[in-house]
N, C-alpha and C positions, 0 to 999 in steps of 0.2 A: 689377561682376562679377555672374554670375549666382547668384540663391541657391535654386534651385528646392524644396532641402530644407526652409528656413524659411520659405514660402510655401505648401508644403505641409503643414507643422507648425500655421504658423498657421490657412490658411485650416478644419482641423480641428477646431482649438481655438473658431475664429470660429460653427461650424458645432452644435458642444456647448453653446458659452453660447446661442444661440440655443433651442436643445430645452431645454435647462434653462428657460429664461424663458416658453419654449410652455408649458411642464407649470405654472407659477405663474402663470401670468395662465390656463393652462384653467382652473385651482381659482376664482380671482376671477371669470372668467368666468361659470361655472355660479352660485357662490355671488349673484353679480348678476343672475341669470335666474329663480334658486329666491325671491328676495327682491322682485322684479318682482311674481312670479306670486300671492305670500304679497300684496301688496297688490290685487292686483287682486281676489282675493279677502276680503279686508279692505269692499271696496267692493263689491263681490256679495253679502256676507252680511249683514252689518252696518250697510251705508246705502241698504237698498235702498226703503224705507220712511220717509217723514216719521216724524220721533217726536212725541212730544206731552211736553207742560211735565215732566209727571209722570213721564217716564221720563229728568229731565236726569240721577241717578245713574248711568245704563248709559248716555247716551249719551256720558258723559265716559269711563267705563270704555272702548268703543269706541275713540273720540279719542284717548284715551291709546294703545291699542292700535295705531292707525293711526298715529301719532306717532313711537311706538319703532319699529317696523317700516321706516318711512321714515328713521330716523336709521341704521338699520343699514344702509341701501344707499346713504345718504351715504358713512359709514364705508368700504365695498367699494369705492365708487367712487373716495373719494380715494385709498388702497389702490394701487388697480389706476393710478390717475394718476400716482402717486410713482414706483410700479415702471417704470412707460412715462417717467418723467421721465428715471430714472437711466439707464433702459439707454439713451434714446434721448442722453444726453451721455458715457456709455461708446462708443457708437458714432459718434457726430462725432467723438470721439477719434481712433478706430480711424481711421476714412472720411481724419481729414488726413494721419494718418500713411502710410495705402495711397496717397493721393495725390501726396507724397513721392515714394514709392518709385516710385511710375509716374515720375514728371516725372524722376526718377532715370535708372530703364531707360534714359526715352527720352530721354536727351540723352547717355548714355553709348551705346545705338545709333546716336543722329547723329552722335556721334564716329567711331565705329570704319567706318559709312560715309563719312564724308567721308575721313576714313584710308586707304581701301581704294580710294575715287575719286582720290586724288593716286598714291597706287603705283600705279593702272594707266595715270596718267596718263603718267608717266614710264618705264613698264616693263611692257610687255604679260606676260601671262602665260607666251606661249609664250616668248620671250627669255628670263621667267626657268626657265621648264625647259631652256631649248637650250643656254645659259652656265651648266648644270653642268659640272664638270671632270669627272667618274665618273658611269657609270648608277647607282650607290649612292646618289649626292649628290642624283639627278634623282627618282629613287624619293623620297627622304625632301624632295623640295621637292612633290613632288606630294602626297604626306600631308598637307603640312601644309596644302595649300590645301582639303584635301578638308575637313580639322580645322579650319580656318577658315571654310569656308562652312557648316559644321556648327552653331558656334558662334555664327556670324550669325543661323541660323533660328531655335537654342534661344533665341536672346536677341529676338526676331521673338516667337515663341511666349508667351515669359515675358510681353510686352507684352499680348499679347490676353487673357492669363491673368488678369492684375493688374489690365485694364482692366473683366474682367466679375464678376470681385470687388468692384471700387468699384462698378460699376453696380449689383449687387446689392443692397449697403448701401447705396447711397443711395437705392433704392428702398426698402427695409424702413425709413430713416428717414422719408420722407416718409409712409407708412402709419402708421406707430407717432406721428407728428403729426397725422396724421389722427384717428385714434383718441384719442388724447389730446383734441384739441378738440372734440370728442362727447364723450368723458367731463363736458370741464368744463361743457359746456351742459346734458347733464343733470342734473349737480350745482345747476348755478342753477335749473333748474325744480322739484327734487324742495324746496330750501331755500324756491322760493316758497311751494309747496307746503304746505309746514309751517308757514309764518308765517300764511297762512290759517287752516287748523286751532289755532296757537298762539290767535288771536283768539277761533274761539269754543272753545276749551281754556275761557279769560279768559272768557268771558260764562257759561257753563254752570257754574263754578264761582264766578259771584258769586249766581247763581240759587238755587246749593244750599245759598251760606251765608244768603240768606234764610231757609232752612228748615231750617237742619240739624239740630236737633233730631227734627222728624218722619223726615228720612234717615235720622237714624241708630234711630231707635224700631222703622223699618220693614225696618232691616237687621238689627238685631239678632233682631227676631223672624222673618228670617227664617234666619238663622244659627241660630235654636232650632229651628224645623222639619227645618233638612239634618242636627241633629244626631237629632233624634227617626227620623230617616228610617232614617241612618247602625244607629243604635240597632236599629230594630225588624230591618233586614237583618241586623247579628252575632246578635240572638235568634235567623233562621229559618234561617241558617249550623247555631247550634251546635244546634237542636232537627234539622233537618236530618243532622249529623253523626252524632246521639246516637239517633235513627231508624235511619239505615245500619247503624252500627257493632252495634245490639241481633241483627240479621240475621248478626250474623258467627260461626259455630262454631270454637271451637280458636284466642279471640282470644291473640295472639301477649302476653308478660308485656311484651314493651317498646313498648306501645301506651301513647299518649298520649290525655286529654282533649283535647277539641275537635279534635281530628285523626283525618280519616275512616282504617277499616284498609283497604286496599286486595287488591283480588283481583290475580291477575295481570296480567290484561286493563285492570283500570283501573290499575297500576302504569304497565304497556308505555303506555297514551296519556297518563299524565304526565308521562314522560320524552319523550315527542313534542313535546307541547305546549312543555317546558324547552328542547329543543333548536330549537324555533324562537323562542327568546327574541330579542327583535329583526328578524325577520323575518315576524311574525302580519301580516294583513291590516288595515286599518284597518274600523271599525264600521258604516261612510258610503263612498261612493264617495265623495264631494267633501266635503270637512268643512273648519274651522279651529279651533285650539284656541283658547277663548275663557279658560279657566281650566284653572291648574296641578293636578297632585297635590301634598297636601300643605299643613303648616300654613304660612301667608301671610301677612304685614300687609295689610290693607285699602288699596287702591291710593288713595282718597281719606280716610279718615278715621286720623289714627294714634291707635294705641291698642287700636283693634278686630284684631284676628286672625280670618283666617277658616281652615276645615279641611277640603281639597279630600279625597275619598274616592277618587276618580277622576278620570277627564279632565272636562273641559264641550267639547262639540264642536258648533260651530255651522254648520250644512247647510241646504240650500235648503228652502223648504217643501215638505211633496211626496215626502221623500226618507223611504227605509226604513232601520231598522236593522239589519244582517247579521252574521251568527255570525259571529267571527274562530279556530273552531277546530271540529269534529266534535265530539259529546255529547251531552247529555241533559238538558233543559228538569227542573230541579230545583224549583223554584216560581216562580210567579209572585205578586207583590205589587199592589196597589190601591190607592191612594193615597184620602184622600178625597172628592180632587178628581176621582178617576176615574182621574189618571194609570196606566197600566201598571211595572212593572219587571220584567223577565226575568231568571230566575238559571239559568245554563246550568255545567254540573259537565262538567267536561273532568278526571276522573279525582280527584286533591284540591286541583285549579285549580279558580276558580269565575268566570265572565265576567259580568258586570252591567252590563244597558240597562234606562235607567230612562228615565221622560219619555217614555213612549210613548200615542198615544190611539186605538191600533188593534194589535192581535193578530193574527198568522197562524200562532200554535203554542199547545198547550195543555200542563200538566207533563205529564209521562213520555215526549214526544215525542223520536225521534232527533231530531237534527241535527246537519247535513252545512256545513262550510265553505263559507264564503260566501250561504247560505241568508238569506232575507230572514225577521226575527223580528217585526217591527211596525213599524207607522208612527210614525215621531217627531211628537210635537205640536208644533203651533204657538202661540204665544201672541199671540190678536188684536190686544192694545194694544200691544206689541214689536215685532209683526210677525217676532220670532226663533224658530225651529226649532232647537233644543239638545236635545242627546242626554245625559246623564250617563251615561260609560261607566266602570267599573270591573271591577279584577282584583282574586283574593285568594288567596290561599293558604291553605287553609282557613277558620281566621277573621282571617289576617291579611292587610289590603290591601297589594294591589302597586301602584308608580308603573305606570301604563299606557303613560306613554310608551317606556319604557327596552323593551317588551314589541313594541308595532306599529313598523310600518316609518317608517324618516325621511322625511318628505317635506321 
């Protein structure tokens, strides 16, 4: 019989699981392209440069980094593999069942032809309309032959129907195997990949416990330095603050220490600044985060904590650093090494680029979104270009990333 209602039901349903599994595999999709790209960048930034013995601490920091990053698009891929596994044994399912039902159709339309070829064999059609007894009887013989060649076609039709339905699926299954076997090959290459890197992981870390005493001698003082740094920017925050604030006539009784008062004008661009929370520009046109915000275990040594202030954003040599918001060059810091730090005041937000060894703005200077504030230093023995970027809300630091855009 024919069932056109449940072959249109189905091929429906068939039609929805499909857009549902597009939208899940776009997600892994992208998420396997953003992870691609995060490595190749990995390898732009970060190995573009022989190291030397003395920098094996950061190039295992590195390695590690490259490490993870590749294990996560392991992770995506096999992911994205299981999903193509499932759906593609949910649709052989389907594909033997539709093929059923064809092999169905069609031997229940060989039937009702061959049926139809022995009644004409024995009985022309006009005989059977001329051997009615009443033009009543001859009317309703002729209906029914109309309703029968009717139902010949619909069931003709339903054939071609059901046969470009299999075709389909069994096209999207040999695709979705295709894909699938490209997945796993890139899984084997990303795995060899890593067993590479795993080795010199293994050498770079028997290098350091040669020496780890001096590693760590040389880590900790410089974890005293980020903090003196840390240190001397809340002094020029709250001296800064406590400058503004002496300027302010008719200060309001629920004003806070350390918290600048605001005029209207720097009100209205703080709430600017808040409403693009997550969407600010990034500090670098090309960057990778080399380091979190926030306090960390030491990725090699346990024990040690370190205490990010802001981002570490590692960029090409060569690159500048750029306002992520409209304001006013609040001070600028000198390191003793020369380095620069820019403190830009976006109202009672305050944006910090440190690590710079070139200026293009001096304090009290506007600045305009996306304007280029200094050159990031390079450091010649690293061969790395790192920006320290930080956010604060008065005197208290914000995570930077929760602030710029995801890449």
């Amino acid at each position: 019989m024919l069932k056109e209602k449940l072959h249109i039901v189905f091929f429906t349903l068939f039609l929805s699981c499909l857009s549902i599994f597009g939208q899940t595999k776009k997600e892994l999709e992208q998420q396997r392209i953003k992870l691609k790209k995060e490595i190749q960048q990995v390898n732009s930034l970060l190995f573009t440069e022989q190291k030397k013995e003395k920098n094996a601490l950061e190039n295992l920091k590195d390695i590690n980094q490259k490490i993870q990053v590749r294990l996560k698009l392991i992770n995506t891929i096999n992911l994205e593999a299981k999903l193509l596994s499932n759906e593609i044994q949910k649709n052989q399912k389907e594909l033997d069942k539709l093929e059923k039902e064809l092999s169905d159709l069609k031997k229940d339309y060989g039937d009702m032809i061959f049926k139809s070829y022995k009644s004409k064999s024995q009985q022309s059609r006009a005989m059977f309309l001329l051997s009615s007894q009443n033009f009543y009887q001859a009317y309703k013989r002729l209906e029914y032959l109309k309703q029968y060649a009717a139902f010949r076609k619909k069931q003709a039709e339903a054939i071609v129907a059901q046969t470009k339905v299999v075709e389909k699926l069994n096209d999207s299954l040999i695709k979705q195997k295709q894909i699938k076997d490209t997945l796993i090959l890139a899984e084997k290459e990303q795995k060899n990949i890593i067993e590479l890197d795993r080795k010199r992981q293994e050498k770079l870390i028997s290098t350091i416990k040669k020496k780890e005493s001096k590693y760590k001698r040389d880590l900790r003082k410089k974890i005293s330095e980020e903090k003196k740094v840390a240190a001397k920017i809340d002094e020029i925050i709250r001296d800064e603050i406590a400058k503004a604030n002496r300027n302010v006539k008719n200060k309001p009784k629920s004003s806070k220490k350390n918290e600048f008062i605001l005029s209207p004008e720097a009100k209205a661009l703080a709430a600017k600044f808040e409403l693009n929370k997550g969407k600010l520009p990034w500090p670098v046109k090309e960057g990778l985060i080399t380091r979190k915000f926030g306090r960390q275990p030491h990725p090699t040594f346990p024990g040690i904590t370190i205490n990010g202030t802001g981002l570490h954003i590692t960029t090409k040599s060569g690159n500048n650093a750029e306002a992520i918001f409209s304001g006013q060059v609040m001070n600028i810091l000198i390191s003793p090494e020369g380095r620069k730090n820019v403190l830009i005041r976006h109202g009672n937000y305050i944006s910090s680029y440190n690590n710079l060894s070139k200026l293009y703005v001096k304090k009290g200077d506007a600045i305009v979104v996306g304007q280029n504030i200094g050159k990031i230093f390079t450091n010649k023995v690293s061969g790395k270009t790192n920006l320290i970027f930080a956010i604060y809300k008065n005197t208290v630091p914000l995570n930077p990333a929760s602030w710029i855009l995801k890449r």
